[in-house]
Every structure is written in structure tokens, then in C-alpha cells.
C-alpha positions as CSV (number, residue, x, y, z in Angstrom):
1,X,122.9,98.9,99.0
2,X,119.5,98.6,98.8
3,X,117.6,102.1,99.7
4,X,114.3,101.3,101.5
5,X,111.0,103.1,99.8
6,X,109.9,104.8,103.4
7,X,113.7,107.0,103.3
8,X,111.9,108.7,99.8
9,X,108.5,109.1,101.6
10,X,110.8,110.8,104.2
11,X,112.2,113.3,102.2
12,X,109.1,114.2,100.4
13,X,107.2,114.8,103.2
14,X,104.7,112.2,102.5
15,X,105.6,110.0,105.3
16,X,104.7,113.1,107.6
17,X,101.4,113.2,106.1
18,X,100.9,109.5,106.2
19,X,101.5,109.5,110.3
20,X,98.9,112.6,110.6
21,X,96.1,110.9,108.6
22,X,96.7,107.9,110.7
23,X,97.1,109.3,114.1
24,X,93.7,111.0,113.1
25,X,92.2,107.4,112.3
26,X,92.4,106.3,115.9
27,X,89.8,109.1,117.0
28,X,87.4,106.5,114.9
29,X,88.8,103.8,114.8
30,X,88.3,101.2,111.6
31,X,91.8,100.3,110.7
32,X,90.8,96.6,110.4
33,X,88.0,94.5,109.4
34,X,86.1,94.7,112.4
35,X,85.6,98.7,112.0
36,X,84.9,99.1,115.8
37,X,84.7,103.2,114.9
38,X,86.1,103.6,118.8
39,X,88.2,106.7,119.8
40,X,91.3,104.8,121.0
41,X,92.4,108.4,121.7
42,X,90.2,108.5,124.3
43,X,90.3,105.5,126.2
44,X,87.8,103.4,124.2
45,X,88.9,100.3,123.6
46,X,87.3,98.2,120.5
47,X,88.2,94.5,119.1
48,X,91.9,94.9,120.0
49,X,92.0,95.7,123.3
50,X,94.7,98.5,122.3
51,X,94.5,102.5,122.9
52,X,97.0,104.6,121.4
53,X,99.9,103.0,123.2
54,X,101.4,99.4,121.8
55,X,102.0,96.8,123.9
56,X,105.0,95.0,123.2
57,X,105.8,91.2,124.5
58,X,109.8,91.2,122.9
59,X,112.0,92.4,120.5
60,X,115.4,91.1,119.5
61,X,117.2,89.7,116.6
62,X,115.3,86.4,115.9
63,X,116.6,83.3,113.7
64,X,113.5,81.2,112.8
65,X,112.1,83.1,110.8
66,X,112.7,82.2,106.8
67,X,116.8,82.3,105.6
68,X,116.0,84.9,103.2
69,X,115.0,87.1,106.2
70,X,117.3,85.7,108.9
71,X,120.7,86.1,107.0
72,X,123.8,86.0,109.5
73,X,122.9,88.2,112.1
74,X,119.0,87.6,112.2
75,X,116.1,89.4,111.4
76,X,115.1,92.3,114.0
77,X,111.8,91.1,114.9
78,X,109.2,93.2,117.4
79,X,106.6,91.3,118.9
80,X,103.2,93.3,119.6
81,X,100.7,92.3,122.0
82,X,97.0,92.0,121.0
83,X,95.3,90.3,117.6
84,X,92.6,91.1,115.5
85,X,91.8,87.4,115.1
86,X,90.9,84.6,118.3
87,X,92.2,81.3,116.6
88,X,91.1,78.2,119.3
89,X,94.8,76.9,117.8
90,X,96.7,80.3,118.5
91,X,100.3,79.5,119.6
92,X,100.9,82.9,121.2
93,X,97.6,83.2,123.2
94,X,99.8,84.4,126.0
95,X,100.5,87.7,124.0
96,X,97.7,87.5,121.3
97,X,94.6,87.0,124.0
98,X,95.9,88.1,127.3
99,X,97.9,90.6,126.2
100,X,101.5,90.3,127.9
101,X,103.9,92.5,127.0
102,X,104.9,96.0,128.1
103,X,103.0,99.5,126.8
104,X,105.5,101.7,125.3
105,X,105.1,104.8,123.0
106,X,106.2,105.6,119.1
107,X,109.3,107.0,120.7
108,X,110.7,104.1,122.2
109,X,109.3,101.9,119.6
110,X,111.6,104.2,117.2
111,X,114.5,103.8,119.5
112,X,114.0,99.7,119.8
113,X,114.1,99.6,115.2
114,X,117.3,101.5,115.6
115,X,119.0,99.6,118.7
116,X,118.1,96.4,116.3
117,X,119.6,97.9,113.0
118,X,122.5,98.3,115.0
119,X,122.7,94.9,115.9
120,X,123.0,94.5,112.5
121,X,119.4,92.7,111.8
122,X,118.8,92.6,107.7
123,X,115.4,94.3,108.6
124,X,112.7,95.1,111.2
125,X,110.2,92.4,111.2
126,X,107.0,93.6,112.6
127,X,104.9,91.0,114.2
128,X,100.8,91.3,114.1
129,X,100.7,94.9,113.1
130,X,97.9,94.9,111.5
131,X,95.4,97.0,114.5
132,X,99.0,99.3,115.7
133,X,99.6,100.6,112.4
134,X,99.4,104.5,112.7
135,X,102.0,104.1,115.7
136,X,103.9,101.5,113.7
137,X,103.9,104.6,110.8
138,X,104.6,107.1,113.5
139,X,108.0,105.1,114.8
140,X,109.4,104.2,111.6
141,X,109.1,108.3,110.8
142,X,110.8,109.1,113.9
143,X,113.4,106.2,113.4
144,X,114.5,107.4,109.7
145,X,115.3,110.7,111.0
146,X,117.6,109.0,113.1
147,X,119.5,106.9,110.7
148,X,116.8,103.7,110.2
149,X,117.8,102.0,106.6
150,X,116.5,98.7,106.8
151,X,114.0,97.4,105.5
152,X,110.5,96.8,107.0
153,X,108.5,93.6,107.2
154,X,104.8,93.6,107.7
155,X,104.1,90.2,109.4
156,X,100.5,89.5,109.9
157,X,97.8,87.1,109.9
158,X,96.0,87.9,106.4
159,X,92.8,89.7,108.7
160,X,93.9,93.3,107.3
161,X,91.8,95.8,105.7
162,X,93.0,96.9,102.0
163,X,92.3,101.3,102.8
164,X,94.5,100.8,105.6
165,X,97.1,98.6,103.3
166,X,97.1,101.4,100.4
167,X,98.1,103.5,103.6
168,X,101.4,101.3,103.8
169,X,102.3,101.6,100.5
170,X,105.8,103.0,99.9
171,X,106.5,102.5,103.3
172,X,106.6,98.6,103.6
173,X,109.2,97.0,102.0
174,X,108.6,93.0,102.7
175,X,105.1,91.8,103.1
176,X,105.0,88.5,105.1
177,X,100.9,87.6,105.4
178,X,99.4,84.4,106.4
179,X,96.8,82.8,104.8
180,X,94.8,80.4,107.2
181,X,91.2,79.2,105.6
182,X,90.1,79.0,102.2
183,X,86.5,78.7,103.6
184,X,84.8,81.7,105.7
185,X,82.7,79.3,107.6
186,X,85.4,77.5,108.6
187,X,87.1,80.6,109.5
188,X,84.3,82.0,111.9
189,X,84.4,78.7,113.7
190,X,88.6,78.6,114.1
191,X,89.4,82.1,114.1
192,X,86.2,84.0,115.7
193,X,86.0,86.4,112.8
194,X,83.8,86.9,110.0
195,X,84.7,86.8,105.5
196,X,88.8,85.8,106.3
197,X,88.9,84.5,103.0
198,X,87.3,87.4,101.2
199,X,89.4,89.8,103.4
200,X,92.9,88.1,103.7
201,X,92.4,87.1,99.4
202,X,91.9,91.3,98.5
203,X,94.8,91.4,101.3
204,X,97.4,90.1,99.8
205,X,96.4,91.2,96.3
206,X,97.1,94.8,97.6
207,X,100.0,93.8,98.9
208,X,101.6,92.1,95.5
209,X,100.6,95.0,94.2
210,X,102.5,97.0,96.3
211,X,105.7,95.1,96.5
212,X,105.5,92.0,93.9
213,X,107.4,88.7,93.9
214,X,110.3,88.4,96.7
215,X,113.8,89.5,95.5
216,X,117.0,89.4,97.2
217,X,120.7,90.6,97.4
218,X,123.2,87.9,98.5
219,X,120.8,85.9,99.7
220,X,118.7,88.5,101.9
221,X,115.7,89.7,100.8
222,X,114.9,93.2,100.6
223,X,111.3,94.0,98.7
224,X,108.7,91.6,98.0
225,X,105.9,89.1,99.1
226,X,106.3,85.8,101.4
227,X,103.5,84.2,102.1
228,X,102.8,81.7,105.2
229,X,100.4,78.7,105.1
230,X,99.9,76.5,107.7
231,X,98.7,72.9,107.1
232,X,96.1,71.9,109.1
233,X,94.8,68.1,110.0
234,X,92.4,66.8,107.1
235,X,93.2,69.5,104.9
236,X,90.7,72.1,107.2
237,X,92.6,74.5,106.2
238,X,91.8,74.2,102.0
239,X,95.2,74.3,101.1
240,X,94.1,73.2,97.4
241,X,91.5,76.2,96.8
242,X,94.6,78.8,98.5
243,X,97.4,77.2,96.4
244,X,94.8,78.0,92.8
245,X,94.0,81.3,94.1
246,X,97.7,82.0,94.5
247,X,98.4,80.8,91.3
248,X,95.9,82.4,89.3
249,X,95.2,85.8,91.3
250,X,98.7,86.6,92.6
251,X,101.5,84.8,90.2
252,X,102.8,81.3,90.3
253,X,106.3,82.8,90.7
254,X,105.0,84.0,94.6
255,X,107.3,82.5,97.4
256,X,104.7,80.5,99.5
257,X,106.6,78.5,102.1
258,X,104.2,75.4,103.4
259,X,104.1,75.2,107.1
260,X,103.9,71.8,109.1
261,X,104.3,72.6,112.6
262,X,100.7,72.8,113.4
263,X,99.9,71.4,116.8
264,X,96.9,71.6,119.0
265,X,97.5,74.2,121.4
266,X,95.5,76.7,123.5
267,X,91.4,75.3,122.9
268,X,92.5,73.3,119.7
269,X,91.8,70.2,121.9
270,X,88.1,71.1,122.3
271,X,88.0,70.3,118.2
272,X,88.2,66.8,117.1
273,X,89.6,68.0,113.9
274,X,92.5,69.8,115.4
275,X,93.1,67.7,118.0
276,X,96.3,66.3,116.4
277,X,99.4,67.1,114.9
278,X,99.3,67.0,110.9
279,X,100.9,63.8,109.4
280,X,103.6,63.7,106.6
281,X,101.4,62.1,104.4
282,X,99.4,65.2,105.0
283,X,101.7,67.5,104.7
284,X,103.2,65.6,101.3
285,X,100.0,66.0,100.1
286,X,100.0,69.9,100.4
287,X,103.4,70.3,98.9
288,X,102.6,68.0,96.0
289,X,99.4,69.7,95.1
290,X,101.7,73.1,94.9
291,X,104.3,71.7,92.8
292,X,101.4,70.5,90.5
293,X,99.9,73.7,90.3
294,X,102.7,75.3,88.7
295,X,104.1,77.0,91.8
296,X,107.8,77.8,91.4
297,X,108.9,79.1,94.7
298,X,108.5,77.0,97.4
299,X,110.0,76.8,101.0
300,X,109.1,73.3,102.5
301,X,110.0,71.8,105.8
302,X,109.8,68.2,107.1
């Protein structure tokens, strides 16, 4: 049985000090990109809307995520309120924008990883972590004292800032980033936020590092990377320049799955370029210029 990395943080003591140096980030507060230096602490609230509570919209053992994660009895996914990003196509706006959900603290967020592993979920997917991460630390330490075993997934939207990723290391066993632009500009206009590219690219270089290609056990994986890209209507999305960085700065042996199920949702209709779903000609074109490129593990749909 496969022993996750954060049980030997946990008996060194390092997973102790990890929780302490991140608690103490939140007094000013630049654990992503947009280095708001707030003291969440203290009720100021930057980019993310979040103090030193999460906010949580669901958790339960979900079954769309990829097989290699999903299994038989699903992968234990916790859905957080809030984004670091504002994509005019966001499919969650309801959560990510507005911010539905309920505010609970590290203890209960501890006690909803272990009421999942004992459901029997492969792991504990963690969905848009990436501005929570000190209380995401902070329940995963109070959860392995109780008996948590299963691995962790760090599910987020590529916007994540490589200090507070070399935080995570040893401690996240299954890094699931997207990868939405290959152009900044572009970026700005669909996702409201500044060098994505530059950002989510060092991103997910850190996190290779960390972790490597996806391996599994039966089927299920339990370390590794999965990357998400989504195609995008006329190819807005560079899915050539992301597939050759892929290749050539990560490995061509990277799980990448291709995602088609783009459609225009929350201000998406306001864009004449994203004011349609994707077509399989489209989305053929994508998977083909991946398979060209030399890249040996892809997940396809449609």
C-alpha cells in the first residue's frame, strides 16, 4: 500500500513547521500571484475575498473526475469557495465569484478528509486551493494524526505562485493543474489576471519537479502530475504553443488529458470568440497536434 509523503513530514515534525510558517503568511498575505500583502488574520480581505476561515460549497466522493483518480468508490473531492482568477467563461461562478458555500475551520475541514477516506475515496481531491493553502496544510496535519492515509490532490487553475508550491512539497501527492492560455494578453482579457502563462508555465514546472510523471497501482493513481487543458473555440486558447512547452519543458511522457466541454457560460456570451461550443473538427485538431508532438499519454474525450 502506497504510504503518502505528508505521513513522513508528520513524523519528522516538518509538517508542524510547515503549518506555522504558513499560518504566519496570512498576517501578510502573498500566497499567490496577486501578493495582496493583507492581514487575513485580521479581517483584511485581499484578491480572494477569504480571511482565515475557508469557505466550502461541497464535499463528497465525486465520479467525473479522470478514471485514474475516480477508481470504484470515487475520488473524495472538497470544493472551496473563492478563485484567484475571474474567467468571463467560469463554469462555477456561483462558488468561484459569489462565493457560496459554508465557512468552516481547519478542524472540520480535517474531520470532512477523514469522513471521505472512510468512504473509501482513493484520495482527497482538493478543488481551487491555491489562495487556502496554509489551512489546507493545517487540516491535512490535524487529519494524519487521526488516521488520514490517502493521498492528496492539488486541483487548481495553473494561477499559483512557485514559493508557496515549494511549501507543498512532500505534502502533495497528485498535482492536477490547468493550463488555460498560452498568451498573457489573451489571459488578461479572459481570465482578469496578469503573466498566466509565465506563472501557470514555472507552475507546473515546480510541480513535476516535485512529483514527476503520473504512476498508479491497479489502476489508481497515487503520485504524479495530470494536467487539464481545455480547448477553446478557434484555438484561443494556444493549445499548439502549451502542447511544445509540455513537451520540451516538462516531458513528453506527462499525462495531459484534452478537454472539449467548453461552453459559453457566465459573460462568455459578451465575446464573439467564445460565444460557442468548440467543434470536433476543433477539438481533432488539438488531439492531433499532441499526438504529433510526440506526447505519449493522452486522455481524450468526444
Amino acid at each position: 500500500m502506497y504510504k503518502p509523503s505528508y505521513l513522513n513530514l508528520l513524523n519528522s515534525g516538518e509538517l508542524e513547521e510547515r503549518v506555522n510558517k504558513l499560518k504566519e503568511m496570512l498576517k501578510n498575505c502573498v500566497l499567490c500571484p496577486h501578493q495582496c500583502e493583507v492581514n487575513r488574520l485580521n479581517g483584511e480581505r485581499g484578491y480572494c475575498k477569504t480571511l482565515d476561515n475557508v469557505i466550502v460549497s461541497g464535499a463528497e466522493p465525486h465520479f467525473g473526475e479522470e478514471e485514474e483518480l475516480v477508481g470504484n468508490y470515487g475520488s473524495g473531492t472538497i470544493f472551496f469557495s473563492h478563485c484567484n482568477l475571474r474567467c468571463v467563461f467560469c463554469q462555477n461562478y456561483q462558488i468561484s465569484y459569489c462565493g457560496e458555500g459554508t465557512e468552516i475551520d481547519s478542524y472540520r475541514l480535517a474531520n470532512m478528509m477523514l469522513h471521505l477516506q472512510d468512504k473509501k475515496c482513493h484520495n482527497i481531491n482538493l478543488v481551487s486551493p491555491g489562495h487556502i493553502v496554509p489551512q489546507i496544510v493545517e487540516a491535512i496535519f490535524i487529519a494524519a494524526k487521526n488516521g488520514l492515509n490517502i493521498p492528496i490532490v492539488y486541483n487548481t487553475n495553473g494561477y499559483d505562485l512557485t514559493d508557496t508550491l515549494k511549501l507543498l512539497d512532500g505534502i502533495i501527492d497528485i498535482y492536477m493543474p490547468d493550463i488555460k492560455f498560452s498568451n498573457d494578453k489573451l489571459a488578461q482579457k479572459y481570465l482578469g489576471v496578469k503573466n498566466y502563462y509565465k506563472i501557470a508555465k514555472n507552475a507546473l514546472k515546480e510541480m513535476y519537479r516535485q512529483v514527476g510523471n503520473l504512476k498508479t497501482k491497479s489502476g489508481i493513481a497515487y503520485r504524479g502530475l495530470i494536467i487539464r487543458h481545455l480547448v477553446l473555440p478557434e484555438n484561443l486558447a494556444g493549445t499548439y504553443n502549451i502542447i511544445k512547452f509540455i513537451k520540451e519543458e516538462l516531458s513528453p511522457d506527462v499525462y495531459i488529458n484534452i478537454m472539449s466541454q467548453y461552453y459559453p457560460t457566465h459573460k462568455a456570451y459578451k465575446f464573439n470568440k467564445l460565444n460557442r461550443r468548440i467543434t470536433m473538427d476543433e477539438y481533432r485538431e488539438a488531439v492531433k497536434a499532441a499526438k504529433l508532438a510526440g506526447l505519449n499519454n493522452l486522455k481524450t474525450t468526444f
